[in-house]
C-alpha positions in Angstrom: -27.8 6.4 15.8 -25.7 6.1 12.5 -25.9 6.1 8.9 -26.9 3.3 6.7 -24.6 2.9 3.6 -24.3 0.8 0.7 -20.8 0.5 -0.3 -19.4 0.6 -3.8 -17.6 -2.3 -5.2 -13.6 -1.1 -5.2 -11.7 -0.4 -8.2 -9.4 -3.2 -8.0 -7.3 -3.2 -11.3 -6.9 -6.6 -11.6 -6.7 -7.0 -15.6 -3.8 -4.3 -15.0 -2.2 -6.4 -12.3 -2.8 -9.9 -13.9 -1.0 -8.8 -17.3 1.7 -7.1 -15.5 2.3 -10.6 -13.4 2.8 -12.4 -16.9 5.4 -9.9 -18.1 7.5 -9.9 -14.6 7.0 -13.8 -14.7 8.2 -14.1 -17.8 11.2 -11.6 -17.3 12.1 -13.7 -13.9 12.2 -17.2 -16.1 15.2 -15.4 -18.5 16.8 -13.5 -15.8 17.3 -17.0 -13.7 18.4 -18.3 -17.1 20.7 -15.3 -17.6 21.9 -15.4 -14.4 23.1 -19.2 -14.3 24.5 -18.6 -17.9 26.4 -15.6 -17.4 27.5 -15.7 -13.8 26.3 -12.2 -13.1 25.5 -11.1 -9.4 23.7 -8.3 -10.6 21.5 -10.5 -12.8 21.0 -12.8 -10.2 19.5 -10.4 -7.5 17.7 -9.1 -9.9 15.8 -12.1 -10.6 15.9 -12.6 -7.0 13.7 -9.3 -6.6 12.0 -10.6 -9.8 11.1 -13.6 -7.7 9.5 -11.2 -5.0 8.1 -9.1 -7.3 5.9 -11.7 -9.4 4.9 -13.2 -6.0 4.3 -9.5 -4.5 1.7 -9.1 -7.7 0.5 -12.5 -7.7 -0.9 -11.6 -4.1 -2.1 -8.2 -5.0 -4.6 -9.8 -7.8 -5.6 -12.0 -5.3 -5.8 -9.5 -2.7 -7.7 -7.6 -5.8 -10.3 -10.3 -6.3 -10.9 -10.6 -2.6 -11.8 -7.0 -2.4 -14.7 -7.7 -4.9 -16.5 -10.4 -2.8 -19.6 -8.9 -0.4 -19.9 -8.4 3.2 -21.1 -10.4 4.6 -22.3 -10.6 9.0 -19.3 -12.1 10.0 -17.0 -10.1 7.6 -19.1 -7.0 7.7 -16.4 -5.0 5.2 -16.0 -8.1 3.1 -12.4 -8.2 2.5 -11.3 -4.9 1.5 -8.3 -4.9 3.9 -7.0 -7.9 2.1 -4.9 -5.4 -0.6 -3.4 -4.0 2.9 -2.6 -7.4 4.2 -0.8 -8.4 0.9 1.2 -4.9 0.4 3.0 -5.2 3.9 3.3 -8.8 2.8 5.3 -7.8 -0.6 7.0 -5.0 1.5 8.3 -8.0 4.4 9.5 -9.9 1.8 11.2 -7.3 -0.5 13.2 -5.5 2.7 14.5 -9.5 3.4 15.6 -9.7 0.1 17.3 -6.1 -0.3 19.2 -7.1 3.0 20.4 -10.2 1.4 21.4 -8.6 -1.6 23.3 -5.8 -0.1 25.7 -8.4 2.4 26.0 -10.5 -1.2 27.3 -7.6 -2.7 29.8 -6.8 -0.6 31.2 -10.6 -0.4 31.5 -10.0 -4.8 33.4 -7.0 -3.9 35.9 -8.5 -2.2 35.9 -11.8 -4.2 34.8 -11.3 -7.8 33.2 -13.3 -10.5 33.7 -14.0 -13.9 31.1 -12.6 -15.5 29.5 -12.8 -19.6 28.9 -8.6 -20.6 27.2 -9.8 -23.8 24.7 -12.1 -22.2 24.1 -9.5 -19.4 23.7 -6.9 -21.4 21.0 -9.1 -23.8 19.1 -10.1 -20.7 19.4 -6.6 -18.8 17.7 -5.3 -22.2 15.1 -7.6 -22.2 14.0 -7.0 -18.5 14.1 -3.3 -19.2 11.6 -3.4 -22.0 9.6 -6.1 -20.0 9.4 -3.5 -17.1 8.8 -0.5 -19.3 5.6 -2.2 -20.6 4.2 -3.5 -17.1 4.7 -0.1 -16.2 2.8 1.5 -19.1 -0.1 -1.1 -18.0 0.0 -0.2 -14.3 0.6 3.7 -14.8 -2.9 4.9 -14.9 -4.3 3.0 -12.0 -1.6 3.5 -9.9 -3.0 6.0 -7.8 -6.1 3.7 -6.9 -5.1 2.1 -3.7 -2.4 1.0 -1.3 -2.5 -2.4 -3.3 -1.7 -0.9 -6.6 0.4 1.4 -5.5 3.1 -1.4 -4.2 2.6 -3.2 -7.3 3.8 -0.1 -9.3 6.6 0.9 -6.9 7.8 -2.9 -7.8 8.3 -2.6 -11.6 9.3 0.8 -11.0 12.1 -0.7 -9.1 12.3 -3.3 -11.3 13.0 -1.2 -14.3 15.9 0.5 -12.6 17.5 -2.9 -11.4 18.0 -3.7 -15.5 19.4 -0.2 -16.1 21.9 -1.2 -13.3 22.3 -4.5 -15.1 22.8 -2.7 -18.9 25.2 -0.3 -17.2 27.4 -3.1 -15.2 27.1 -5.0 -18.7 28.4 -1.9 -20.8 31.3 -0.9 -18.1 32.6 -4.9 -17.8 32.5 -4.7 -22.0 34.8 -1.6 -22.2 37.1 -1.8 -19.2 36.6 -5.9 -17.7 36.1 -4.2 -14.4 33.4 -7.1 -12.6 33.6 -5.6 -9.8 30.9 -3.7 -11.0 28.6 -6.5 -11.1 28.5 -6.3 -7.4 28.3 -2.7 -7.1 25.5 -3.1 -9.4 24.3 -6.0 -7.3 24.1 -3.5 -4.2 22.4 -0.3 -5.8 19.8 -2.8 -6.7 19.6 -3.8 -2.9 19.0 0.2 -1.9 16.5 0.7 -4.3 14.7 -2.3 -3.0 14.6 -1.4 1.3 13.6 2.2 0.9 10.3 1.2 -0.9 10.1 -1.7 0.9 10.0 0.3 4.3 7.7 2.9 2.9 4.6 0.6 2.4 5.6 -1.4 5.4 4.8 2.0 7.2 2.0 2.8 5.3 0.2 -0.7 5.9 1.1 -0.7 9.4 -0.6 2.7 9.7 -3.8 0.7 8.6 -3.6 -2.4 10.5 -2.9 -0.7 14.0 -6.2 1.9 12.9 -4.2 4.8 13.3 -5.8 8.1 12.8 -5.8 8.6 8.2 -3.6 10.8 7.3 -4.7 14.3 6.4 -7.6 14.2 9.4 -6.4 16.1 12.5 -9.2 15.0 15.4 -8.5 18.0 17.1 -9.8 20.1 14.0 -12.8 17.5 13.9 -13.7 17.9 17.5 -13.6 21.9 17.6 -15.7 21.6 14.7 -18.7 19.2 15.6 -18.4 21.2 19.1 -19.2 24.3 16.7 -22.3 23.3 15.9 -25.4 24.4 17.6 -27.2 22.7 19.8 -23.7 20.3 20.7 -22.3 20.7 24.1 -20.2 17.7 23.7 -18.2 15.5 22.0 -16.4 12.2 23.3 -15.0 8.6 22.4 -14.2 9.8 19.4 -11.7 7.6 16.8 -11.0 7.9 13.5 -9.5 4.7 11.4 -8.9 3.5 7.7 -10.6 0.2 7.0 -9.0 0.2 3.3 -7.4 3.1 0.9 -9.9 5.7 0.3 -12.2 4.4 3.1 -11.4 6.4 5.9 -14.5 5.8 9.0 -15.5 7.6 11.8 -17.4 7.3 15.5 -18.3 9.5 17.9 -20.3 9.8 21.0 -22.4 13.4 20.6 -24.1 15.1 23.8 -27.1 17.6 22.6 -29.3 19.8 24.1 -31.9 18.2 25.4 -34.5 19.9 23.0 -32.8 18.4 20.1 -34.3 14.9 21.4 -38.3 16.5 22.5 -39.0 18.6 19.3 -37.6 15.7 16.7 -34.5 17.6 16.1 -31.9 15.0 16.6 -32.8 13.6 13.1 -31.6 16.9 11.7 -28.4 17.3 13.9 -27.2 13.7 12.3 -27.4 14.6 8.7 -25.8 18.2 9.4 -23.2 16.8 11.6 -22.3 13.7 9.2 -22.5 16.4 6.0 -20.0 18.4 8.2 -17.3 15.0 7.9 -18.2 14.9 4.2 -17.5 18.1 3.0 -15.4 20.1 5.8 -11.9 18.5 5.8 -9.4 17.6 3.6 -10.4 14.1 3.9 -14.1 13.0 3.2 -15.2 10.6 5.6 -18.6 9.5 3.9 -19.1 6.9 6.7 -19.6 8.0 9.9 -21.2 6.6 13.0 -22.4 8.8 15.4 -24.5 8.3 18.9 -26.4 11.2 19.7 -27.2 11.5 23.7 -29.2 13.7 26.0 -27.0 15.7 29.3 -25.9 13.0 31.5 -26.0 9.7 29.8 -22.4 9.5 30.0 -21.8 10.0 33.1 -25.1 6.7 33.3 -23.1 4.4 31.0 -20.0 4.6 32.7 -21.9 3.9 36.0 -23.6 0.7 34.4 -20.3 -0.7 33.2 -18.6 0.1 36.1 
């Protein structure tokens, strides 16, 4: 037995996302230019994350506008793990490119470029008010899902990798120290693997149905087994199809009442209201089979 739902189209953001991949497109196209003009290393990872970043959002409003389209019997949740799939894919991609920059960096430390401070310092400015702008577009909806979430931790990220290029611009202006340029080359490299390992975790959590964060099973069991009228409670898991769609299943033995007077109807809605309202996470969909003393120990026979 289990509840019928209809579920609401997700929030997806994608205006947000699709104006936020024309600014960070447009800042990689003059930090490429910047970086070929003025030799910078710093400018030139930079666009390098740029490069991942415009793809990383080009995905997401993709994975957005996937998220929209219907079930359907051979997709039964549609494709609302689609923003998952493409924020471990940004994630993969950033963490190859932090690497990369980080070994770069250290090859400029030891063999330094000639760099151009005023043309780093014009194009550091302009991606730093390019960033500041995605970001004032994404800032509201960042909270929405896993999807928009990785998107924002990207201009965030973003935004700091020009203040590293303004600062390495301002220090080789006053001192001619380029060095810097690689130092700054490398900070950008640690701001990008941290993140990028974070929503690797997160989307991994997801994809290998781990328990959601925030339910403890344990607490879910003792509860249902609370309940009158429920002497048991087994095969019970606990997944996240998307963020903010947490599910749930379980196998529930009842007295044997429950299923002669009509009562098992009742026992459904209180034990699924239970889920909804009892923990700190609200699993709205739950599945639950409802069985009479000894039908376990039956089904195990029969697939024996």
């Amino acid at each position: 037995m289990s509840a019928g739902h209809d579920h609401a189209p997700p929030t997806t953001h994608r205006g947000r996302l699709a104006v936020a991949f024309g600014i960070t497109a447009t800042i990689l196209i003059a930090e490429v230019v910047g970086a070929l003009w003025t030799g910078s290393l710093a400018l030139l990872v930079d666009a390098g994350h740029m490069l991942t970043d415009a793809a990383g959002l080009l995905m997401a409003l993709v994975a957005a506008s996937l998220a929209l389209r219907p079930a359907t019997p051979q997709r039964t949740w549609g494709f609302r793990r689609a923003e998952v799939l493409a924020a471990g894919a940004q994630a993969t991609v950033l963490l190859g490119v932090g690497i990369y920059a980080f070994v770069e960096g250290i090859q400029r430390l030891y063999d330094p470029h000639e760099v151009s401070s005023r043309g780093l310092l014009v194009f550091g400015i302009v991606g730093l008010v390019g960033n500041i702008v995605a970001l004032l577009v994404l800032s509201s909806g960042r909270t929405a899902n896993l999807n928009m979430r990785a998107a924002f931790l990207e201009v965030v990220n973003d935004a700091l990798g020009s203040v590293a290029v303004i600062v390495s611009a301002v220090v080789i202006a006053a001192t001619g120290w380029t060095r810097i340029d690689a130092i700054a080359g490398m900070l950008i490299a640690t701001l990008i693997v941290p993140r990028a390992v974070i929503v690797l975790r997160e989307s991994g959590h997801i994809l290998l149905e781990s328990t959601p964060k925030g339910l403890d099973l344990d607490d879910v069991r003792a509860h249902l087994l609370a309940v009158e009228h429920v002497r048991e409670v087994h095969d019970l898991h606990a997944s996240t199809i998307a963020t903010g769609l947490p599910v749930l299943t379980a196998h529930v033995v009842l007295d044997d009442e429950c299923f002669i007077d009509g009562h098992a109807a009742e026992m459904l809605a209180h034990l699924q209201g239970c889920l909804a309202a009892h923990f700190e996470v609200s699993v709205e969909h739950s599945t639950f089979q409802l069985e009479p003393p000894g039908h376990a120990e039956r089904e195990h026979a029969a697939h024996a």
